[in-house]
LOLUMNU-511625 format. One record per residue (C-alpha): residue number from 1; residue in three letters; x, y, z. Coordinates in steps of 0.05 Angstrom, whole numbers, always signed. Layout:
N
@resi = NUM&resn = ALA&x = X&y = Y&z = Z
...
This chain:
224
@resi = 1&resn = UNK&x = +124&y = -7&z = -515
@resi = 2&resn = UNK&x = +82&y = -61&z = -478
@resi = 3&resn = UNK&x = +119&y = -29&z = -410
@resi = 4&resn = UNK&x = +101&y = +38&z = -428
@resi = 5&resn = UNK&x = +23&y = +19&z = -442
@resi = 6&resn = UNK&x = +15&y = -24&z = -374
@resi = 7&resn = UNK&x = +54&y = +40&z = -343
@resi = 8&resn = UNK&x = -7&y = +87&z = -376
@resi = 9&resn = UNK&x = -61&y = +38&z = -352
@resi = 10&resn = UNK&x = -41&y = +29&z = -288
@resi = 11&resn = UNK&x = -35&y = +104&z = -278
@resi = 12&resn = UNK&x = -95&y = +122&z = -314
@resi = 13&resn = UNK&x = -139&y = +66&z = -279
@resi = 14&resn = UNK&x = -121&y = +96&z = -215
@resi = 15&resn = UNK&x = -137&y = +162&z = -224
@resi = 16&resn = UNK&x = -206&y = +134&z = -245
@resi = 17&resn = UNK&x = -214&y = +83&z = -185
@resi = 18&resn = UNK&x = -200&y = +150&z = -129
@resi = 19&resn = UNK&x = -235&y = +198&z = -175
@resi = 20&resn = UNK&x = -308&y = +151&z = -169
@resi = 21&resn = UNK&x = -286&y = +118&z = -92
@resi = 22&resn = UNK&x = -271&y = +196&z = -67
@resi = 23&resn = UNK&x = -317&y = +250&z = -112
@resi = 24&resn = UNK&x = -382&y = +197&z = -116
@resi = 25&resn = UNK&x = -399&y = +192&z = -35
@resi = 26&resn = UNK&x = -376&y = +264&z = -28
@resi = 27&resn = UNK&x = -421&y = +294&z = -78
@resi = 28&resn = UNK&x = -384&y = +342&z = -113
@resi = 29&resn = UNK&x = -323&y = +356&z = -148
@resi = 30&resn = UNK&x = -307&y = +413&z = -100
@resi = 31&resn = UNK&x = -274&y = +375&z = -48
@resi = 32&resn = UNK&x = -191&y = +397&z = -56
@resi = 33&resn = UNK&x = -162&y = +357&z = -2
@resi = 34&resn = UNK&x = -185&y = +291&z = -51
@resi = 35&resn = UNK&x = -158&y = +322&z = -115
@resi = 36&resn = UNK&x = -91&y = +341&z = -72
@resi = 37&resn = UNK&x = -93&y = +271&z = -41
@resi = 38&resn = UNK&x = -98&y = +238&z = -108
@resi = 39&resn = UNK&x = -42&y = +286&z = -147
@resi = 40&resn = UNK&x = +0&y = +260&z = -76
@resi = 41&resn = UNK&x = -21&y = +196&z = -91
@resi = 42&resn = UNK&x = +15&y = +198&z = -165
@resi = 43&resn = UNK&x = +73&y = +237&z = -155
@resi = 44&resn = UNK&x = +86&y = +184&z = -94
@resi = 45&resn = UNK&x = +82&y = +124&z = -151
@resi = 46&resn = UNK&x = +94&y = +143&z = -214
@resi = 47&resn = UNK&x = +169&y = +169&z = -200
@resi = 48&resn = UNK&x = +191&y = +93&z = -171
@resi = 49&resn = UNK&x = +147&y = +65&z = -217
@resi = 50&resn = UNK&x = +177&y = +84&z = -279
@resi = 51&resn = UNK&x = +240&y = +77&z = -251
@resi = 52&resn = UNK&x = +229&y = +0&z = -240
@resi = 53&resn = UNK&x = +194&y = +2&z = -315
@resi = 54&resn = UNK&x = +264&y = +35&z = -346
@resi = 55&resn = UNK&x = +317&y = -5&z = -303
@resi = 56&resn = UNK&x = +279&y = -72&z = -273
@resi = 57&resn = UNK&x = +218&y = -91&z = -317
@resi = 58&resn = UNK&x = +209&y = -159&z = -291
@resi = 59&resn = UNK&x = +207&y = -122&z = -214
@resi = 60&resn = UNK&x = +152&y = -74&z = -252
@resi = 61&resn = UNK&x = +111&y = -134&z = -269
@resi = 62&resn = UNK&x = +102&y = -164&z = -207
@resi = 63&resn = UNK&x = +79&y = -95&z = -176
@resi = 64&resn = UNK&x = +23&y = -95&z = -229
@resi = 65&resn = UNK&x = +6&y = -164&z = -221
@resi = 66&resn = UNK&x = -43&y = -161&z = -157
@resi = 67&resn = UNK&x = -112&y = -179&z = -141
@resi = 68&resn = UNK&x = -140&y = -236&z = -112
@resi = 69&resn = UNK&x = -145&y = -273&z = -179
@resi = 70&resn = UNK&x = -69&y = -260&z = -182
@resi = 71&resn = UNK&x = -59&y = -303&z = -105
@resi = 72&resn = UNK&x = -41&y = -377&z = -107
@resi = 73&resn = UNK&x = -66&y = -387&z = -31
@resi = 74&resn = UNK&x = -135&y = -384&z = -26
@resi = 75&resn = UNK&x = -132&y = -348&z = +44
@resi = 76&resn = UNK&x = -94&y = -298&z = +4
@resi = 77&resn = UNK&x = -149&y = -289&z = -45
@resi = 78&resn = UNK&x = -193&y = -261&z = +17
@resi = 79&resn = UNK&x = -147&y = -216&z = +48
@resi = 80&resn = UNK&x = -130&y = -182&z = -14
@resi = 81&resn = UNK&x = -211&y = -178&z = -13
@resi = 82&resn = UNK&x = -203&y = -146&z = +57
@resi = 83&resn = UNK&x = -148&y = -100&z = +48
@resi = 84&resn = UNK&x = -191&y = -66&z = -11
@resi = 85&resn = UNK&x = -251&y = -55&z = +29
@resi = 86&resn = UNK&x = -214&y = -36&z = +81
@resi = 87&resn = UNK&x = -184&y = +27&z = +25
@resi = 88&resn = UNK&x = -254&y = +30&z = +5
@resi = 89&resn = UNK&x = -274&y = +41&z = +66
@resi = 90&resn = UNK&x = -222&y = +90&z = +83
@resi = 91&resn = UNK&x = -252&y = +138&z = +16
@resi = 92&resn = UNK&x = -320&y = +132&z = +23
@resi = 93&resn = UNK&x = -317&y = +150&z = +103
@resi = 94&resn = UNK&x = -281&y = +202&z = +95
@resi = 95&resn = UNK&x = -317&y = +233&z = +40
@resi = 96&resn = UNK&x = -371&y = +230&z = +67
@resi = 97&resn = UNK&x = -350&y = +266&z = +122
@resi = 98&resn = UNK&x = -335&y = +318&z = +78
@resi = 99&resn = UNK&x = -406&y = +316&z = +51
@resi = 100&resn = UNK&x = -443&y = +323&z = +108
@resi = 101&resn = UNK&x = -393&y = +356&z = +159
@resi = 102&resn = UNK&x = -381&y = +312&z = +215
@resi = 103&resn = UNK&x = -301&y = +325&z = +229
@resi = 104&resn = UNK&x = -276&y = +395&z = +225
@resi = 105&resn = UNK&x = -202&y = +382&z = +205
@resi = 106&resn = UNK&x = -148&y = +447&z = +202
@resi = 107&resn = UNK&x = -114&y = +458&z = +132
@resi = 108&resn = UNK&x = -45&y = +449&z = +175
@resi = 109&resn = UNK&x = -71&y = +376&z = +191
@resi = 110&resn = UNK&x = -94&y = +360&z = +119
@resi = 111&resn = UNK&x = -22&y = +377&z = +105
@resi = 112&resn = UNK&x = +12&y = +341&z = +143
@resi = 113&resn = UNK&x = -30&y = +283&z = +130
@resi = 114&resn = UNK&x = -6&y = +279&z = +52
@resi = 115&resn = UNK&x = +71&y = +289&z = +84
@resi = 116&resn = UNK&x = +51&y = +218&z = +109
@resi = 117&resn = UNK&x = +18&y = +195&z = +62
@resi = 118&resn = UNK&x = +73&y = +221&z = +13
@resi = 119&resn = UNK&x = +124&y = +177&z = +64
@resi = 120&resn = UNK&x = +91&y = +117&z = +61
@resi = 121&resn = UNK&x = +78&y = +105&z = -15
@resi = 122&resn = UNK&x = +167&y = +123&z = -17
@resi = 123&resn = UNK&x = +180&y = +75&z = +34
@resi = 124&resn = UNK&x = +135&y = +24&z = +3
@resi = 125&resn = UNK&x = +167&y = +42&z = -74
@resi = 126&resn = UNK&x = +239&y = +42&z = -39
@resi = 127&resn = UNK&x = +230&y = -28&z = -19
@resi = 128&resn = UNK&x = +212&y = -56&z = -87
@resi = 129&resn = UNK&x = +279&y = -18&z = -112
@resi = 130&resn = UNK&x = +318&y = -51&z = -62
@resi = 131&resn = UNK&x = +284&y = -119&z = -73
@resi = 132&resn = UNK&x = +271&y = -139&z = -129
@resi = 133&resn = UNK&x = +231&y = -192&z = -117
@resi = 134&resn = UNK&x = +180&y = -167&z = -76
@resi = 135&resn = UNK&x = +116&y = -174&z = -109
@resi = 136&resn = UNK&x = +48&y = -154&z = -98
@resi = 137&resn = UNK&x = +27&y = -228&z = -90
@resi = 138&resn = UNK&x = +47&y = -284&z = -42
@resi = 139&resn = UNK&x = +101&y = -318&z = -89
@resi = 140&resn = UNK&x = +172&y = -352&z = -84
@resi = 141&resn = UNK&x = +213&y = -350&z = -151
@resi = 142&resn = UNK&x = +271&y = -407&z = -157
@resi = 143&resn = UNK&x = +332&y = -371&z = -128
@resi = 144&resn = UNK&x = +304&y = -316&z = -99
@resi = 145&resn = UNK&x = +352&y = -289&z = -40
@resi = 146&resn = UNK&x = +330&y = -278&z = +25
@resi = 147&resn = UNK&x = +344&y = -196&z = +36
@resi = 148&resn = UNK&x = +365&y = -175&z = +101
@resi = 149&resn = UNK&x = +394&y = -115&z = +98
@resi = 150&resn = UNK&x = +371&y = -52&z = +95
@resi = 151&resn = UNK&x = +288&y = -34&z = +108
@resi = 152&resn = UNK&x = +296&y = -105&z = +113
@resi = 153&resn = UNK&x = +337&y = -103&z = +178
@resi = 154&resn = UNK&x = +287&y = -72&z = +216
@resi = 155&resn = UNK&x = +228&y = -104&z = +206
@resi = 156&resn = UNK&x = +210&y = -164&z = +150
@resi = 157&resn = UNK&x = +154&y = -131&z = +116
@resi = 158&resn = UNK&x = +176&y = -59&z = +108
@resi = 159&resn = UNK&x = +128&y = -66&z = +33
@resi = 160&resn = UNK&x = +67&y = -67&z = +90
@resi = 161&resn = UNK&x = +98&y = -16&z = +133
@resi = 162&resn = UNK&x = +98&y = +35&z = +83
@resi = 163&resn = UNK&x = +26&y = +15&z = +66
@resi = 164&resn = UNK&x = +1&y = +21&z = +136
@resi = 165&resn = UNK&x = +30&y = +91&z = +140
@resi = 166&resn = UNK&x = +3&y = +113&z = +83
@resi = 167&resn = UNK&x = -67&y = +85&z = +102
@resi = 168&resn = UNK&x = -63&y = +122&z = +166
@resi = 169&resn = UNK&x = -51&y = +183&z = +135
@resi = 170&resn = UNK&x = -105&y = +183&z = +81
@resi = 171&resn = UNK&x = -170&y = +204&z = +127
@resi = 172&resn = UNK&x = -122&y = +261&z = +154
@resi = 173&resn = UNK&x = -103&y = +278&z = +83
@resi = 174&resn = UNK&x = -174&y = +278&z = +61
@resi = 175&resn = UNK&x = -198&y = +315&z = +124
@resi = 176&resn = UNK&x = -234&y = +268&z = +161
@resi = 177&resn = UNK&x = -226&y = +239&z = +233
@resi = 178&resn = UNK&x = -282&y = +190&z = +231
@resi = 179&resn = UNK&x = -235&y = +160&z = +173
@resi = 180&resn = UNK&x = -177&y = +146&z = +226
@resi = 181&resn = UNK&x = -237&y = +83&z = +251
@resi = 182&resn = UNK&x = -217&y = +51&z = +192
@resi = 183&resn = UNK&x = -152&y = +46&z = +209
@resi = 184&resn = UNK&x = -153&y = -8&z = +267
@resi = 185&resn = UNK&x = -184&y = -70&z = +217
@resi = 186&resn = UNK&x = -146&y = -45&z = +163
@resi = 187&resn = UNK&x = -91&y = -61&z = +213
@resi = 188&resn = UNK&x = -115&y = -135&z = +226
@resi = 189&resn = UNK&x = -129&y = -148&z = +159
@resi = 190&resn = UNK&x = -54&y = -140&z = +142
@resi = 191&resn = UNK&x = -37&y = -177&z = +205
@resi = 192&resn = UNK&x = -68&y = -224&z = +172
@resi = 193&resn = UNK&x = -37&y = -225&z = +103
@resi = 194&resn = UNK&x = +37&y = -224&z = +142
@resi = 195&resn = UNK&x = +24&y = -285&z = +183
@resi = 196&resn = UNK&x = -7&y = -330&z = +125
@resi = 197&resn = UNK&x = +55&y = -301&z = +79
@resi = 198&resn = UNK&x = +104&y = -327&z = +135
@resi = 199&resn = UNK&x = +77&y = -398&z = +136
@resi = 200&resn = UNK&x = +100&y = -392&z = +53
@resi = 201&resn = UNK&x = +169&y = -368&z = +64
@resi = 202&resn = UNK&x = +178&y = -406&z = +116
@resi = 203&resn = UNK&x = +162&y = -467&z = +74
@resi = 204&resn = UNK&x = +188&y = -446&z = +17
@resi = 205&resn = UNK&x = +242&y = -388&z = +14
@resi = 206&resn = UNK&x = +305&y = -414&z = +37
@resi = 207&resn = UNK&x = +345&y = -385&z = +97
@resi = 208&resn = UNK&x = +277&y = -345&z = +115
@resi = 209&resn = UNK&x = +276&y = -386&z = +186
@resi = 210&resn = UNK&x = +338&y = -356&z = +199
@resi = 211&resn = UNK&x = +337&y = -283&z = +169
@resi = 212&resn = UNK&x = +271&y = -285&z = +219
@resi = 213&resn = UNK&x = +309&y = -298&z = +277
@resi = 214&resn = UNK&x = +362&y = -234&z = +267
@resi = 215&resn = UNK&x = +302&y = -196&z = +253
@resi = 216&resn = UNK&x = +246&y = -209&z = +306
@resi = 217&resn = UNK&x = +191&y = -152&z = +287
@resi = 218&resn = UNK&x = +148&y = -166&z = +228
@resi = 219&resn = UNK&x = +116&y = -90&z = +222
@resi = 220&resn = UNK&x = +126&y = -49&z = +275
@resi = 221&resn = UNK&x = +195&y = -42&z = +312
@resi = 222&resn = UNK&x = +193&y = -61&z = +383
@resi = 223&resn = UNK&x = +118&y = -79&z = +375
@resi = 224&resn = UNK&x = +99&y = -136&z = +332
């Protein structure tokens, strides 16, 4: 029952979150690439996420623990800081592009912008189902495996992969190419978060020294 109430309240306080970050700087409730973007946005989550409530509820509740009061490192706490403005940033530019016309974006491209979007919120969910422990805060539990296979044997964050592809595709799903400028510090600001959380494992995950030295890319294949 407690599962099934932090399910509802996650869910629920999401909805609300887009609803005021997209609909407030846009003006109006007549805006339907933000109410697709958000119904995207839920289907994209809620199917994984019920699935780790039903079969793994201790991998659910470390995907709902997140914030910055939920980090240990205190250069943690400001990135997670970073990485919401940067989504905030995302919303409110491109809505008020929207508002006051400044892109002019074709249907086609607000479709296939939610296709992306749609991809990157699966490959993020995927990788919680495959690991277990990955958590939405910097953390090493005692005997947690180091997972190499997989996502996890192309790059070593595939969680942040999935994230980055979804962020790109938000301003295209919400019709805005001034919202794309958003996308280069959202990029740094995970940088960021992946080379502080690499100091941890190294330091503290066993065997991470050496999964890094099968896998060489952190994010992007052939690129970094």
């Amino acid at each position: 029952m407690k599962v099934v109430l932090q399910l509802l309240a996650s869910t629920i306080g999401g909805i609300l979150f887009m609803g005021v970050l997209l609909f407030l700087p846009a003006g109006t409730f007549d805006y339907w690439q933000a109410w697709v973007f958000i119904a995207v946005f839920i289907v994209g989550t809620m199917g994984p996420t019920v699935y780790l409530a039903v079969r793994s509820p201790a991998a659910f509740r470390r995907r709902i623990t997140s914030g910055p009061w939920a980090e240990t490192r205190l250069a943690q706490k400001f990135i997670i800081v970073g990485i919401v403005l940067s989504f905030v940033a995302v919303g409110v530019i491109s809505s008020l592009d929207h508002r006051f016309g400044w892109s002019t974006v074709p249907t086609a491209v607000a479709v296939i912008g939610n296709a992306v979007v749609f991809a990157g919120l699966l490959l993020s969910e995927f990788v919680v189902i495959q690991n277990n422990y990955a958590a939405a805060t910097i953390t090493v539990e005692a005997e947690q495996p180091v997972v190499s296979t997989g996502l996890y044997g192309v790059v070593r964050h595939p969680m942040y992969a999935g994230a980055l592809v979804m962020f790109l595709g938000t301003p295209l799903a919400l019709a805005s190419y001034w919202g794309l400028l958003t996308v280069i510090p959202g990029f740094f600001v995970f940088a960021a978060r992946i080379t502080d959380e690499e100091k941890a494992l190294r330091r503290e995950l066993d065997g991470y020294d050496e999964y890094t030295k099968k896998v060489h890319y952190r994010l992007v294949p052939g690129v970094w």
